[in-house]
FITI-291693 format. One record per residue (C-alpha): x, z, y. Coordinates in steps of 0.05 Angstrom, whole numbers, always signed. Each point is the difference from the previous one (the first is absolute). Example, Ala and Ser with C-alpha at 12.3 -4.5 7.8 and 13.67 -1.06 7.14 Angstrom:
2
<node c1="+246" c3="+156" c2="-90"/>
<node c1="+27" c3="-13" c2="+69"/>
This chain:
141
<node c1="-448" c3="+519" c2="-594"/>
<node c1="+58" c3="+53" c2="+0"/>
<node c1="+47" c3="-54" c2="-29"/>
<node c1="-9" c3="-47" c2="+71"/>
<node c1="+12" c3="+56" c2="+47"/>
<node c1="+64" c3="+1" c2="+24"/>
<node c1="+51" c3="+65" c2="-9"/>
<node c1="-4" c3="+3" c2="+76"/>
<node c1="-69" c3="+7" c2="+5"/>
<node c1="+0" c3="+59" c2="-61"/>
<node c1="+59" c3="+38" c2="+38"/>
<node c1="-41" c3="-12" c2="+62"/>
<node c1="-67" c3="+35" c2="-27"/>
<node c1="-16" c3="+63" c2="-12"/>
<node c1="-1" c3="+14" c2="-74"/>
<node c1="-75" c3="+29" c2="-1"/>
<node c1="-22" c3="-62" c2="+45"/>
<node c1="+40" c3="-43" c2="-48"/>
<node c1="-45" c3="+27" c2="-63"/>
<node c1="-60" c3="-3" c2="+33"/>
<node c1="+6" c3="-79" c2="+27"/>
<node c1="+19" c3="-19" c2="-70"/>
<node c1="-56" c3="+34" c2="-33"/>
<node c1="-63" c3="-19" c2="+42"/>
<node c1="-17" c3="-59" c2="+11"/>
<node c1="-32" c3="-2" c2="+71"/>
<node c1="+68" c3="+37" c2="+22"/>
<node c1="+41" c3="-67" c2="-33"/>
<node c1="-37" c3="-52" c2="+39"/>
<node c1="+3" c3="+41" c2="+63"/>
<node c1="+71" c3="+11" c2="-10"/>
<node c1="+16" c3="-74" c2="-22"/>
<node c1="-38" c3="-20" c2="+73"/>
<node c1="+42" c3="+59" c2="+34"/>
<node c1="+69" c3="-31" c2="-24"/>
<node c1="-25" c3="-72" c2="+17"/>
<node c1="-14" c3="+20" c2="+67"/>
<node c1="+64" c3="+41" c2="+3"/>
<node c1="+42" c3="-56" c2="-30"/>
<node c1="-40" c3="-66" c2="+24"/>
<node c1="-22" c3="+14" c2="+56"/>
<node c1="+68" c3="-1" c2="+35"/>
<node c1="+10" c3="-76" c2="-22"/>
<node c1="-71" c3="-17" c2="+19"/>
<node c1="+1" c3="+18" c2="+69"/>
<node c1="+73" c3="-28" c2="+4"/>
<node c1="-22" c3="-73" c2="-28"/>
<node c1="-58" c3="+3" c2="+55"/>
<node c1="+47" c3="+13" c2="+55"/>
<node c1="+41" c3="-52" c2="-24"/>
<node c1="-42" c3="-45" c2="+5"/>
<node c1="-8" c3="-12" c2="+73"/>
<node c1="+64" c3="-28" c2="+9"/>
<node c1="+17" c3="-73" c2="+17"/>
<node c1="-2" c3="-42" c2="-72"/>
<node c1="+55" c3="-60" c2="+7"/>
<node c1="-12" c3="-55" c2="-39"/>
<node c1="+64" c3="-6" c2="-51"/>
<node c1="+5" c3="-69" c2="+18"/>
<node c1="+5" c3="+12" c2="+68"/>
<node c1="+45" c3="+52" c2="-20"/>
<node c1="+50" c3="-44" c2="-38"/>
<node c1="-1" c3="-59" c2="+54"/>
<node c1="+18" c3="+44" c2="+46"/>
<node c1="+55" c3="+35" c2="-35"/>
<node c1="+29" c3="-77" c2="-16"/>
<node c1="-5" c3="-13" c2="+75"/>
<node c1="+32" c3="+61" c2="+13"/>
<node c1="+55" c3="-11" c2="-50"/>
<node c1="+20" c3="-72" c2="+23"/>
<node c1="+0" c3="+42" c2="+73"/>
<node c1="+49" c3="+37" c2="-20"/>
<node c1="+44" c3="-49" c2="-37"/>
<node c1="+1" c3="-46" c2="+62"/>
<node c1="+14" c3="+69" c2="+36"/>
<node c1="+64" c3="+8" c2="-46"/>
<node c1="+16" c3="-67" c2="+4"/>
<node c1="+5" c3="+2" c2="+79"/>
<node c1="+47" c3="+64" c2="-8"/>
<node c1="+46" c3="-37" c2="-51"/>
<node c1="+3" c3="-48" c2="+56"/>
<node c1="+20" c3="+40" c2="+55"/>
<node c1="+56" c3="+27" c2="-36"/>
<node c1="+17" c3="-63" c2="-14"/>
<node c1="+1" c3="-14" c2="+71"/>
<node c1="+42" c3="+65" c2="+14"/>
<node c1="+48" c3="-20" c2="-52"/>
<node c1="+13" c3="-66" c2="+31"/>
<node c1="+10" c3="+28" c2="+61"/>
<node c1="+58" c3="+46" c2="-18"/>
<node c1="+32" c3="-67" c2="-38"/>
<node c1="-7" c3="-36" c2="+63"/>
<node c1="+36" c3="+58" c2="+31"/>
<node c1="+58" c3="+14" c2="-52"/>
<node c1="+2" c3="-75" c2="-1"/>
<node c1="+71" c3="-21" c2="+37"/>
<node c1="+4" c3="-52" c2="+55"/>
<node c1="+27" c3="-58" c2="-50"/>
<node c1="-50" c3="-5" c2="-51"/>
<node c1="-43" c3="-38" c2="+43"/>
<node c1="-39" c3="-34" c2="-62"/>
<node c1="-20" c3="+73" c2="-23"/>
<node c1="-31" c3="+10" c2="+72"/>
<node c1="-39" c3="-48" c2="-4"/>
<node c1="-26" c3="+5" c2="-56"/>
<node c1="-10" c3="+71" c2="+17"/>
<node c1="-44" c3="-21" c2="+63"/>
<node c1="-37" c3="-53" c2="-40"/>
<node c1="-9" c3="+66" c2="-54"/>
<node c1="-21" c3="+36" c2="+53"/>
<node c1="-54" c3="-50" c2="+34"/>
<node c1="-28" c3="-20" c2="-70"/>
<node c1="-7" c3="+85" c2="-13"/>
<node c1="-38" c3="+8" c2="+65"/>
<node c1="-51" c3="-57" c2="-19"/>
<node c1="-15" c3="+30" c2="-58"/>
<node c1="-8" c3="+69" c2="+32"/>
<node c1="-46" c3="-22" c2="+46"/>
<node c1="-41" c3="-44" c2="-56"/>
<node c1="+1" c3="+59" c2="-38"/>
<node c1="-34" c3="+44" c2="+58"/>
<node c1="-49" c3="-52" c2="+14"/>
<node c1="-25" c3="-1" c2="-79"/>
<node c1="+12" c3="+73" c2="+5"/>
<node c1="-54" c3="+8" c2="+53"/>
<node c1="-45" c3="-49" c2="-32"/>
<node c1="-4" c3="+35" c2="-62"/>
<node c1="-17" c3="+67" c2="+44"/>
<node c1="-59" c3="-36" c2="+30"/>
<node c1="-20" c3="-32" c2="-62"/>
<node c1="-1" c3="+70" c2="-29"/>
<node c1="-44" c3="+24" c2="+55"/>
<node c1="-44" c3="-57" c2="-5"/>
<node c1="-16" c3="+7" c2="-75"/>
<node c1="-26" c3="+70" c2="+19"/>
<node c1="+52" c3="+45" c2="-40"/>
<node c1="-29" c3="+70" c2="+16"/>
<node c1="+55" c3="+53" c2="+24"/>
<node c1="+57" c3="-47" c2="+9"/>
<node c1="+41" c3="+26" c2="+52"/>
<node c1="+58" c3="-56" c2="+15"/>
C-alpha cells in the first residue's frame, strides 16, 4: 500500500497521520475512500453534467460538414469569378480603340463571367437551404 501512494500525497500528510493509515487497517480503507472521493469525485460530477448536452449524431455531423465544405468551395469559386470579372474590366479599359477583336471578346468574356456568377449564386443559395433542410444544428450561414 505505501508503494501506490503517490510522493504528493506523502509530502501532503502529516508524518504521524502517514504511520498510522499505513498501519491500521480500518484507517487504509477509510483513507483509500477519502482520496477516491477527493480525486474521483471531481470527474464524476463533471461526466454527469456533461451529459445534458445536445448528442449529434456523427453522421449527421459529417454530412453536414461535406455540405458545408462544398458551400464554401462554390463560395470561393464565385470570388475567383469576380476577380475575374474585375480583371476583365481593367483589360477592357487599358484596351486601345483599334483592337476591336480584343473588345469583343472582352464583352463576350465578360457576359459569359456574369452567367456564371449568377449560376453560381443560385447553386450557392440552394446548397444554403439544402443545408437548412437536412437539419444541421448550429449552422449559421
Amino acid at each position: 500500500m505505501a508503494m501506490s501512494i503517490s510522493r504528493e500525497i506523502k509530502s501532503f500528510l502529516h508524518p504521524i497521520i502517514f504511520h498510522m493509515i499505513l498501519y491500521n487497517t480500518s484507517m487504509k480503507i477509510i483513507f483509500s475512500i477519502i482520496i477516491c472521493i477527493i480525486f474521483i469525485g471531481p470527474k464524476i460530477s463533471w461526466s454527469q453534467s456533461s451529459s445534458n448536452t445536445v448528442v449529434e449524431d456523427p453522421i449527421i455531423s459529417r454530412r453536414c460538414k461535406s455540405l458545408l465544405q462544398e458551400r464554401n468551395e462554390k463560395i470561393k469559386y464565385q470570388q475567383k469569378l469576380n476577380t475575374m470579372l474585375l480583371r476583365n474590366e481593367k483589360l477592357r479599359e487599358r484596351a486601345k480603340d483599334n483592337q476591336e477583336v480584343v473588345k469583343q471578346r472582352l464583352k463576350l468574356n465578360k457576359t459569359q463571367l456574369k452567367n456564371t456568377v449568377r449560376l453560381t449564386q443560385i447553386r450557392i443559395k440552394a446548397m444554403e437551404e439544402n443545408i437548412v433542410r437536412k437539419g444541421c444544428p448550429g449552422i449559421t450561414l
